[in-house]
N, C-alpha and C positions, 0 to 999 in steps of 0.2 A: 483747692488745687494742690496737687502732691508734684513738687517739684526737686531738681537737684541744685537750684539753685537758691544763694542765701545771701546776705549783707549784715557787716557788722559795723561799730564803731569800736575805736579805742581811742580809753580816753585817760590820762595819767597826768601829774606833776612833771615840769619839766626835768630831764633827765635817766625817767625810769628806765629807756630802753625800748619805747617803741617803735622808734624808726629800726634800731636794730632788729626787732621782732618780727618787723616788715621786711628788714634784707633777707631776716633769714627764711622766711617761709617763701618766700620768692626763691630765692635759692632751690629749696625743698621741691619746685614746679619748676624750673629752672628745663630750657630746650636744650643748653649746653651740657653734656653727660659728667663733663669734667667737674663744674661748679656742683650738679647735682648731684653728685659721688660723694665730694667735699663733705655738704651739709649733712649726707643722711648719716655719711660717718662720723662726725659731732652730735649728733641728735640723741644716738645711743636707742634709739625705738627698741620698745619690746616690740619684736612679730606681734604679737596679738594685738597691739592696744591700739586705740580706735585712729591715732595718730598716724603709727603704720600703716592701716590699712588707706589711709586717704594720702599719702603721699608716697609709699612705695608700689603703689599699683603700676601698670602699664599704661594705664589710661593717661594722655594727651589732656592738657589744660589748657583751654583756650584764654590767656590773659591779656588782659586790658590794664595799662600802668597809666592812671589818669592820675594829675594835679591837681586840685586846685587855682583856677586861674579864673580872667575877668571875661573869659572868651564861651562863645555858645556851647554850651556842654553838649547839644545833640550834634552838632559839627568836629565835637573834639571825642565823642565816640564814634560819630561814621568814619571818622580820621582814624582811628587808631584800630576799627576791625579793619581798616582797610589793607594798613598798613602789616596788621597781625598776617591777615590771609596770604599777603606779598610774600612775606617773608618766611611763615611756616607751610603753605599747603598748593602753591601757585604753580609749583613746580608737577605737583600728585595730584590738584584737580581740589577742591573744595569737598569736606566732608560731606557725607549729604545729611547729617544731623544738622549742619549748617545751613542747609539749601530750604527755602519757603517751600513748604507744601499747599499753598494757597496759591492757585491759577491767578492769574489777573486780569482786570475786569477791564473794561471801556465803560468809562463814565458817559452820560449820553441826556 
């Protein structure tokens, strides 16, 4: 399966910088234009390098900021697409990249 999506870990000594790592590429996806202005002008991107091309695009990123915590993880992402949808697309209607294309059935 050829998808666009991926997961990673990071994993370091305390101290190295990956929470900072984390604010700033969050930054970099960032809905606010302001904060996103910010980082891409610290960043210093070449145009071409593959970094540019995956955060200066137009393209909308649907993010999900989970924690760590002791609570149902599939409750605490229904919670937080929910919460994403409210706040980015509720006003223009849900993408339909987002919308199920699978009918639903009556179990019977």
């Amino acid at each position: 399966m050829n998808t666009n999506q991926s997961g990673f870990t990071l994993t370091g000594p305390y101290g190295t910088g990956k929470s900072s790592l984390a604010l700033f590429l969050q930054a970099l996806i960032n809905g606010n234009a302001k904060i996103k202005k910010l980082a891409i002008n610290k960043s210093k991107f070449n145009s071409k390098s593959h970094f540019a091309k995956l955060f200066l695009t137009k393209n909308k990123w649907f993010v999900l900021k989970i924690v760590g915590s002791k609570s149902d993880p599939i409750e605490a992402f229904a919670e937080h697409i929910s919460q994403n949808i409210k706040q980015n697309w509720i006003s223009k209607g849900i993408p339909p990249s987002l919308k199920t294309k699978i009918k639903p059935t009556v179990a019977g």
